[in-house]
C-alpha positions as CSV (number, residue, x, y, z in Angstrom):
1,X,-81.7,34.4,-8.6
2,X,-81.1,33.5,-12.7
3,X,-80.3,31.1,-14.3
4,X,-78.4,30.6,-17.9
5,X,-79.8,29.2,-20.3
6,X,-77.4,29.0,-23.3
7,X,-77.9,31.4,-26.1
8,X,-80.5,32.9,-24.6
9,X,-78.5,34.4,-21.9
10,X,-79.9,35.2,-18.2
11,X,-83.7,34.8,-17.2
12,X,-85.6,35.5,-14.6
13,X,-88.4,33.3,-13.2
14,X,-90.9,35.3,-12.0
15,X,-94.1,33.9,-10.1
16,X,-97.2,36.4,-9.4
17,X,-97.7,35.7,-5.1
18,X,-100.1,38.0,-4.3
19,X,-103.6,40.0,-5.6
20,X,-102.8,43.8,-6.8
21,X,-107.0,44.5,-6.1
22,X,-106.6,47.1,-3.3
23,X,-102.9,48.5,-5.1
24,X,-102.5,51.5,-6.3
25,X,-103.0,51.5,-10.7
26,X,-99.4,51.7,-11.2
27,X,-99.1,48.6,-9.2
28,X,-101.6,47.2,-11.5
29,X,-100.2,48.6,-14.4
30,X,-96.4,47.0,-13.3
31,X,-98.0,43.5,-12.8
32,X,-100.0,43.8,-16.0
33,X,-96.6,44.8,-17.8
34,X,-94.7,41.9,-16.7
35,X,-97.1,39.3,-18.0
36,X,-99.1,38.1,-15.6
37,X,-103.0,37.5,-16.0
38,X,-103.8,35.1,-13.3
39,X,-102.9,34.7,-9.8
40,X,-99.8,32.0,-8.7
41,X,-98.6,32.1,-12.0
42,X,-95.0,31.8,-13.1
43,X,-93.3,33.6,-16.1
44,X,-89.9,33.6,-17.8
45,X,-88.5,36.7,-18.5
46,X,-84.7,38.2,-19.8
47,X,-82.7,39.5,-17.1
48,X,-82.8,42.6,-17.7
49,X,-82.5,46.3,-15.7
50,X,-86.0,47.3,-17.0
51,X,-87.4,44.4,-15.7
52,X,-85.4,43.9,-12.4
53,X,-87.0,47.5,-12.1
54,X,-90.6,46.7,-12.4
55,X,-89.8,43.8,-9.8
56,X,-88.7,45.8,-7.6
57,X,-91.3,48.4,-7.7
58,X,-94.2,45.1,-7.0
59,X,-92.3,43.4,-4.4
60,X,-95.1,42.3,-2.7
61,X,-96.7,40.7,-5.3
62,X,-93.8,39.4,-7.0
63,X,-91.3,37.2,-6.3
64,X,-88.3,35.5,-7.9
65,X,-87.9,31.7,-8.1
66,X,-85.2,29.5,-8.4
């Protein structure tokens, strides 16, 4: 589900899947968080508990790429 990318250590790629309109605000507030602004869009970010936590709290809307 990561990959390593030298000195940088582990990162996730994250892609946005689905619309958070009719979620609930933390939902919104979780997406927001992570990065994304636009629908379909992919993001990098460290592997990290905090954010494997906020993941998993959007599953829906969020999924990880290889």
């Amino acid at each position: 589900m990561a990959k390593q990318t030298g000195a940088e250590g582990q990162k996730l790629r994250l892609k946005y899947v689905r619309s958070a309109i009719a979620t609930p605000l933390k939902h919104k507030r979780v997406v927001r968080g992570l990065g994304f602004t636009r629908l379909n869009q992919v993001i990098e970010r460290p592997d990290t508990p905090a954010i494997r936590g906020m993941v998993a709290k959007v599953p829906h809307l969020v999924e990880i790429v290889e």
